[in-house]
N, C-alpha and C positions, 0 to 999 in steps of 0.2 A: 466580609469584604468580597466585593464581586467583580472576577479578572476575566478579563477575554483576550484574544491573542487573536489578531486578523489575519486571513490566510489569501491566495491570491485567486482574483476575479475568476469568472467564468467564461468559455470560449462556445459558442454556437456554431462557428462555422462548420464543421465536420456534418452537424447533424441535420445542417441542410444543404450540402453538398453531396449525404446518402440521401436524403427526400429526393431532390433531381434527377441523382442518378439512379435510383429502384425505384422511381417514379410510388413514391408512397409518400403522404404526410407525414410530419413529425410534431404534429398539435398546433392548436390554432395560438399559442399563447407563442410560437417561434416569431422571430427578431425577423426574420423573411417573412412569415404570411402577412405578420403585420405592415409591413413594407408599403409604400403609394405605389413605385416605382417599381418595385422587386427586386431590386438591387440587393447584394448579398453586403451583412454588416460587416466590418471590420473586426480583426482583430482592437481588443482593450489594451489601453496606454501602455506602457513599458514601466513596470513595479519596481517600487525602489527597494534593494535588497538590504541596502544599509542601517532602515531605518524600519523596513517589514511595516511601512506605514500605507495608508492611500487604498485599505482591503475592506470592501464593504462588508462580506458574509461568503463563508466557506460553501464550498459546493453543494449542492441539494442530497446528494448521496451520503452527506458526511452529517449525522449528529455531533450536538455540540459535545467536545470530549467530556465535558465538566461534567455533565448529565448523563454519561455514558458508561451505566452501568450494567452488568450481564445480560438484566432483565429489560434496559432502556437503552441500548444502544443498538436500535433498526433503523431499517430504510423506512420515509416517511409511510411509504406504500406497505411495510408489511405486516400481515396480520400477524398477532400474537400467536394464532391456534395452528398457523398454516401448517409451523416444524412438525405437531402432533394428528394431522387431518391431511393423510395424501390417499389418494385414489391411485391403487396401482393397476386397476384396469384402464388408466388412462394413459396417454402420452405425456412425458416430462416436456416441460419448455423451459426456457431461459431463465425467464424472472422465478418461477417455484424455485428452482435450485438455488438462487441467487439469494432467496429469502430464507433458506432452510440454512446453505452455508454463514448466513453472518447473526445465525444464532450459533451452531456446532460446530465453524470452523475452527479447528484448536491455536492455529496462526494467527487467526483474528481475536482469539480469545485471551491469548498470552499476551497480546500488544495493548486490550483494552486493561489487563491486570495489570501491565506494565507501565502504561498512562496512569493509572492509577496510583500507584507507589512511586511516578515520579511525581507528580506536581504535590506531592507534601515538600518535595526538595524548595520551593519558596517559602512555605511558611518554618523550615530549620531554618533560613537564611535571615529571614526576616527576626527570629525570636533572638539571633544574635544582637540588634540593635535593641532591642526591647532592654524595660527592668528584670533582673534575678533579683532573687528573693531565697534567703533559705536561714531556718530554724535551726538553732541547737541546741536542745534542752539535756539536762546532765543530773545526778544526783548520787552524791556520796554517801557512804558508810561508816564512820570509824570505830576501828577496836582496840581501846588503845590503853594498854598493860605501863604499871610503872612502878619501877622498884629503887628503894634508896630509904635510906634515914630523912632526907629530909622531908620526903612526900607525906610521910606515916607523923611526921613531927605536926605539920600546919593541915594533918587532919582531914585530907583530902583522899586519901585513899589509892589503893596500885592499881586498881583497873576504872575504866569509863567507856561510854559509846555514845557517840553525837553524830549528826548529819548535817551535810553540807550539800543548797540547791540552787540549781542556776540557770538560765535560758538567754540565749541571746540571737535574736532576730538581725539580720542583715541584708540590705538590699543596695543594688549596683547597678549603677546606669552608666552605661558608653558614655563617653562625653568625644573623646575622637580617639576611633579605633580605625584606621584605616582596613587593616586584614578582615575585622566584621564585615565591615560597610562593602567589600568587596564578594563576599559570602554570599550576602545577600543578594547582591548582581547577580551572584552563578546561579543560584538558585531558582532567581527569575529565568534564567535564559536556558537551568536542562527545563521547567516547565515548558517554557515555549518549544523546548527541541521537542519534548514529548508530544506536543499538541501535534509536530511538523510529520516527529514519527508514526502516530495515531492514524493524521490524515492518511498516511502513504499505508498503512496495513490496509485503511477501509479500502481506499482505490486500489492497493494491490489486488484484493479478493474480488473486483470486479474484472479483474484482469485474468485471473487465475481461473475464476469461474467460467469464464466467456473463452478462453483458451480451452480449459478442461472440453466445453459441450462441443465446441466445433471439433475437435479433436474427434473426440466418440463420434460424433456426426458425420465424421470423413469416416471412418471405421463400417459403421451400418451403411452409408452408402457404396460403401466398396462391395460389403456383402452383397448387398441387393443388386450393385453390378452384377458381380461373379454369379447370382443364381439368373440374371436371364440373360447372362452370355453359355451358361451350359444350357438353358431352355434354348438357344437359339442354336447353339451348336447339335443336340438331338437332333433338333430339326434338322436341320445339314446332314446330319448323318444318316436319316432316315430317309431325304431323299436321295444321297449316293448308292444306300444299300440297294433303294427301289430301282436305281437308273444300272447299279451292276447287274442284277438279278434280271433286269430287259436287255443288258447286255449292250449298255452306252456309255457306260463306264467301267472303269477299271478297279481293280483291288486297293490299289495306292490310293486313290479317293475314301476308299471306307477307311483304310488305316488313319490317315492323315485328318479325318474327323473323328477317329475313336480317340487320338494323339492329343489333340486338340482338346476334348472334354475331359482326361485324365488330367492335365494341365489348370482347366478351370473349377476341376475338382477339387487340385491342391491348393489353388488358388483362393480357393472358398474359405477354405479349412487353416488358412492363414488369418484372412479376412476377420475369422472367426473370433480365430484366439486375438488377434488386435483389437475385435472388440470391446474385447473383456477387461485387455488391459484399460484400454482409455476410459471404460467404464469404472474400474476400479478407482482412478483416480477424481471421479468424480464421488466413488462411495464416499473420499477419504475426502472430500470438502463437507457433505449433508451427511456423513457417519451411519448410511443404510445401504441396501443394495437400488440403485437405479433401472427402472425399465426401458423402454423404446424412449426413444427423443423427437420430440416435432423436428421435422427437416425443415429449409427452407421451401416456399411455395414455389412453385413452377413461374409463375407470373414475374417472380423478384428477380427479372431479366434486369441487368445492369447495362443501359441503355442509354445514348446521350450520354454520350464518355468528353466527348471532345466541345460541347456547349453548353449553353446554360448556366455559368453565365462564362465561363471559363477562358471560350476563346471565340471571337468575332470569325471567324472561318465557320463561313454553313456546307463547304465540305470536307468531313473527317479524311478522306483519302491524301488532302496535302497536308495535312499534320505531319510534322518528322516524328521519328519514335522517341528523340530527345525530347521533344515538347509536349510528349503523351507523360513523358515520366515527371516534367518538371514545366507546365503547362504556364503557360500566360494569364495570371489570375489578374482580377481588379487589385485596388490597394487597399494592404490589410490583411489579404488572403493568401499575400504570395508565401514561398518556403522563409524566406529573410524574413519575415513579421512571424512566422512562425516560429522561429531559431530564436527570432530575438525574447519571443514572449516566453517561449522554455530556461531560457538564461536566466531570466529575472522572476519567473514564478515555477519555477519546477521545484517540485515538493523537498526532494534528493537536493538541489542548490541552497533552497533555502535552509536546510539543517543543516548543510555544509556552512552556509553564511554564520549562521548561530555558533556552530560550533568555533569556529573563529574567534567570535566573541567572547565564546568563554574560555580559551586561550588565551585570551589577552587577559582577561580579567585575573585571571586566575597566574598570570603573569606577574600584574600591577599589584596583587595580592600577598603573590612570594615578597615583592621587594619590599611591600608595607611590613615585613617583619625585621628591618633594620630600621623602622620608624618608631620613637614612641607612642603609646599610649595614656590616654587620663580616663580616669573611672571615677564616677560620684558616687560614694559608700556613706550608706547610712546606718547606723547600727544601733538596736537598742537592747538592753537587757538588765538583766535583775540576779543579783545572790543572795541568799539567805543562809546562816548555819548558827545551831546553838553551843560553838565550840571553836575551840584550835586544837590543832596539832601541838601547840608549843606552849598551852597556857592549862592548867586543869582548873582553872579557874571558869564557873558557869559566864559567858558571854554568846548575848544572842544578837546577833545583826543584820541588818536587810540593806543592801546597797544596790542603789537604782545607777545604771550606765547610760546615757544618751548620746553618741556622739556624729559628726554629721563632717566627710573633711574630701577633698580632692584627691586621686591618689596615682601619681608618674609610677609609669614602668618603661625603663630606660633600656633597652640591648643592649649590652657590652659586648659580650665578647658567645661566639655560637660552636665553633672548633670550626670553620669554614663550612656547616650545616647550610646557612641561610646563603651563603653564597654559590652552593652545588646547588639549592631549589631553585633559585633565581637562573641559574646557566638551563639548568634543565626545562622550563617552562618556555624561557624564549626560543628554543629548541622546537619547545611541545607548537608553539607559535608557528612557525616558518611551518611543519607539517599539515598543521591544519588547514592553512592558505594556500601548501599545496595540496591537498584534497579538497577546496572549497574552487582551485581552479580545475581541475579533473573533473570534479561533479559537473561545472558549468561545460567544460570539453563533450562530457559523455551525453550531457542532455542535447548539446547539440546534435549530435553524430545520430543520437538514437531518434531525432525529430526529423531529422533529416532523412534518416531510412524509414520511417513511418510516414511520412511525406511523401517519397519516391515510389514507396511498397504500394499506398492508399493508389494515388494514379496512374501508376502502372499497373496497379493492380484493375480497375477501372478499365483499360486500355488491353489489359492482358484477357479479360471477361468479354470483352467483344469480338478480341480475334479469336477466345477459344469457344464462343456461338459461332461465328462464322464457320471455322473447323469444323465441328459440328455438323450442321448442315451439308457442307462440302464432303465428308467422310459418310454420311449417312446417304447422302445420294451415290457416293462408289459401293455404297452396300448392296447398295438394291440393282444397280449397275450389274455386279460381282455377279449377284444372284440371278437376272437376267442372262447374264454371258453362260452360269451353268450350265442352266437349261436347255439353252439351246445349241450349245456346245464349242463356242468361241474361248470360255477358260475353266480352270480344270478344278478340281472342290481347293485347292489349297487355295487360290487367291481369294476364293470365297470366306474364309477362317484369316488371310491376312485384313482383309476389310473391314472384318468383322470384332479385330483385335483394334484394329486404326480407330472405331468406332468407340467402344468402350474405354482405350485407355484416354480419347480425348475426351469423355464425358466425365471420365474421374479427376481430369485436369482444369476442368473447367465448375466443376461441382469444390473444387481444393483455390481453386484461384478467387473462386467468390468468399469463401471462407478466410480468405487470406486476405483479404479486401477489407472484408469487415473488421477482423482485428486489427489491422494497420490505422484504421478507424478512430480504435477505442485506442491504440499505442499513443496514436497524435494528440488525442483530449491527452492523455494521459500527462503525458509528456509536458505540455501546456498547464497542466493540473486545473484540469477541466471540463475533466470526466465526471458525471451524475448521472444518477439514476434513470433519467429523462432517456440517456443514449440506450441505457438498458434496455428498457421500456418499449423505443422506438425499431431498437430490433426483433425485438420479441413481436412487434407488429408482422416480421416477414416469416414468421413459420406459421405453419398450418397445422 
């Protein structure tokens, strides 16, 4: 028998709303390139949670669970050899790690053993409606002494041994057992939770994964901050020492640049150790030590924040910063179509939904234990013995039993057993409906800040280039006015701070962009390997 369990559609729009905005394709097979018009697609219809019906095929990142085993459950894209075949003179990137993890990840590994050992839970549920069947075959001994006048009189003697044999076959069929027939429901429905909890490990681990690298990524670029903010500060230092030594400046300029390097010295040596940590936790998804990380490319400016197709205003300056975070999208695109499509396909909702279900069931299943049942029992069997207990007289017999009958089992009386299960399950009821409505709450809340985070994040990457530029022109300013003696080395090291921490904020804003990215697919349950894939396009 071949079961499948449908999961909910897939969402494009995020992955060409980064093509726009980091001006980079996301493949020629995208719902936009193919476009007349270029209009951006809509979100997919609103899923019906009730009935988990109307779901063509699971995400592209998700193998089918059924087929999902240690050796068979990768991303389409990943090669079998890749876990055993890494090049540590090269740079790690996104997708390597992402394929190394969903072989070694132990979280992903426990949830596919755990899919596994549940969806037998349908076929225990199912074997309750089916026939039983069970044998009992037996066979006797006897030793059997006997003393008296009259046994000795008719000749028969005080002792004998004979045996007696018998088997009898019997088989049972439900005819209406409500609590089976209810079993079997549950059965069906942890399968489907399993399937619902599978998806969400896979997509977790793309989440986790892509969290982990930017993490380390923020890390190594801090470092690589911190080492040419002390190259720059030497410098500084080098020319105060040379402009004291002429006798143009003062001592407090050298201090205040040796101050300043001790600082991005310690600064360094923070950087460092955060490296290690964030790297760590990337050992503990691929279970090796990680090298260097491809960074983002210099080019993947985040650009065309406020159009395309977003908002009809071609100048971003009368944007409010209200409409940068929650922007004027076409229809389909806006947060409300986004909110709505997380309610009714969010991974976390829909096993809340299930789980419902099998509260209820498992409800209507207590109370089928103050219901009768009927069972069709058929039974056949055979004895044979060349004896009795009661006769010392030789008798051999063979008696054939066939018998075929209906059989009522009626509840009387439980000690008030079945009516504390019954109090307790509708109980278990009401809990689950309220964590089936919490799930629905949270997926909102969490789509909604993955929404706001994504374009404000968008919004927040233009004014921190702008920054940028603006800070790096008071640098050179800074350095000008040293020279020639309008300001004194400290303003030069405050500039030069202004500079760097806006570059770490702006290198952490873009990073926060992109997750907010994959949070929203997420959230939607409509994240696949494709978005993977399409970022791994932006490092170098």
């Amino acid at each position: 028998m071949t079961r499948s369990h449908p999961i909910p559609p897939q969402i494009t729009a995020i992955s060409l709303i980064l093509s726009q905005a980091l001006g980079f394709g996301w493949g020629a097979s995208s719902a936009w390139a193919q476009s007349a018009n270029g209009a951006p697609p809509s979100l997919p219809s609103k899923v019906s949670v009730q009935s988990l019906t109307g779901i063509d095929k699971p995400p592209q990142f998700i193998a089918k669970p059924k087929a999902a085993l240690p050796d068979q459950a990768t991303p389409s894209y990943v090669n079998a050899n890749s876990a055993a075949s890494i090049d540590k003179n090269r740079l790690t990137d996104l997708i390597s790690l992402y394929q190394e993890a969903a072989f070694s990840d132990p979280v992903l590994n426990a949830a596919r053993f755990n899919y596994q050992a549940s969806k037998e839970l349908y076929w225990q549920g199912l074997s309750l409606l089916l026939p039983q069947a069970n044998a009992t075959p037996g066979a006797t001994r006897y030793f059997q002494h006997g003393q008296g006048t009259t046994v000795v009189a008719a000749g028969a003697g005080n002792s004998r041994v004979f045996d007696q044999k018998n088997y009898t076959v019997t088989l049972t069929q439900p005819v209406f057992n409500l609590t089976a027939l209810e079993a079997f429901k549950q059965g069906d429905l942890n399968t489907k939770l399993a399937d619902m909890r599978f998806y969400l490990a896979q997509q977790d681990l793309i989440i986790r994964v892509s969290q982990a690298y930017f993490d380390a990524l923020t890390s190594q670029d801090n470092v690589e901050l911190y080492r040419n903010k002390k190259s720059l500060i030497k410098q500084q230092l080098e020319i105060a020492q040379a402009k004291f030594d002429a006798g143009l400046a003062t001592v407090v300029d050298i201090n205040t640049a040796q101050a300043a390097l001790d600082l991005a010295n310690s600064q360094e040596i923070a950087a460092q150790a955060d490296l290690v940590v964030k790297r760590g936790v990337l050992e503990q998804l691929v279970g090796h030590p990680v090298g260097p990380l491809k960074p983002l490319t210099k080019e993947a400016k985040i650009d065309g924040v406020l159009k395309d197709p977003r908002s009809k205003s071609k100048d971003t300056k009368e944007i409010s910063i209200a409409d940068s975070v929650n922007p004027q999208l076409p229809p389909g695109q806006t947060l409300d179509d986004w909110i709505k499509q997380a309610e009714s396909a969010n991974f976390n909702v829909l096993a809340s939904q299930l789980t419902v279900n099998l509260a209820e069931s498992t409800y209507r299943g207590s109370q089928a234990l103050n219901y009768p049942s009927i069972n069709l029992i058929g039974s056949s069997g055979f004895n044979t013995s060349n004896g009795t207990p009661n006769s010392y007289q030789p008798n051999n017999t063979n008696v054939y039993n066939n018998t075929i009958a209906l059989q009522m089992n009626i509840p009387l009386v439980s000690g008030g057993y079945a009516s504390s299960v019954i109090r307790q399950n509708a109980a278990l009821v009401d809990t689950a409906k309220a964590n089936f409505d919490n799930a629905r709450r949270t997926a909102a809340q969490n789509t909604r800040a993955a929404f706001t985070g994504f374009y404000g994040g968008l919004a927040s990457v233009k004014a921190f280039e702008a920054a940028e530029r603006s800070t790096s022109s008071a640098l050179e300013s800074s350095k000008l006015g040293f020279q020639v003696g309008t300001l004194i080395n400290i303003d030069v090291l405050i500039a030069l701070d202004s500079v760097i921490n806006t570059r770490s904020q702006l290198q952490q804003a873009r990073y926060n962009t992109i997750l907010n990215a994959i949070r929203l697919k997420a959230h939607a349950a409509a994240l696949t390997d494709e978005d993977l894939i399409a970022i791994n396009t932006l490092l170098r």
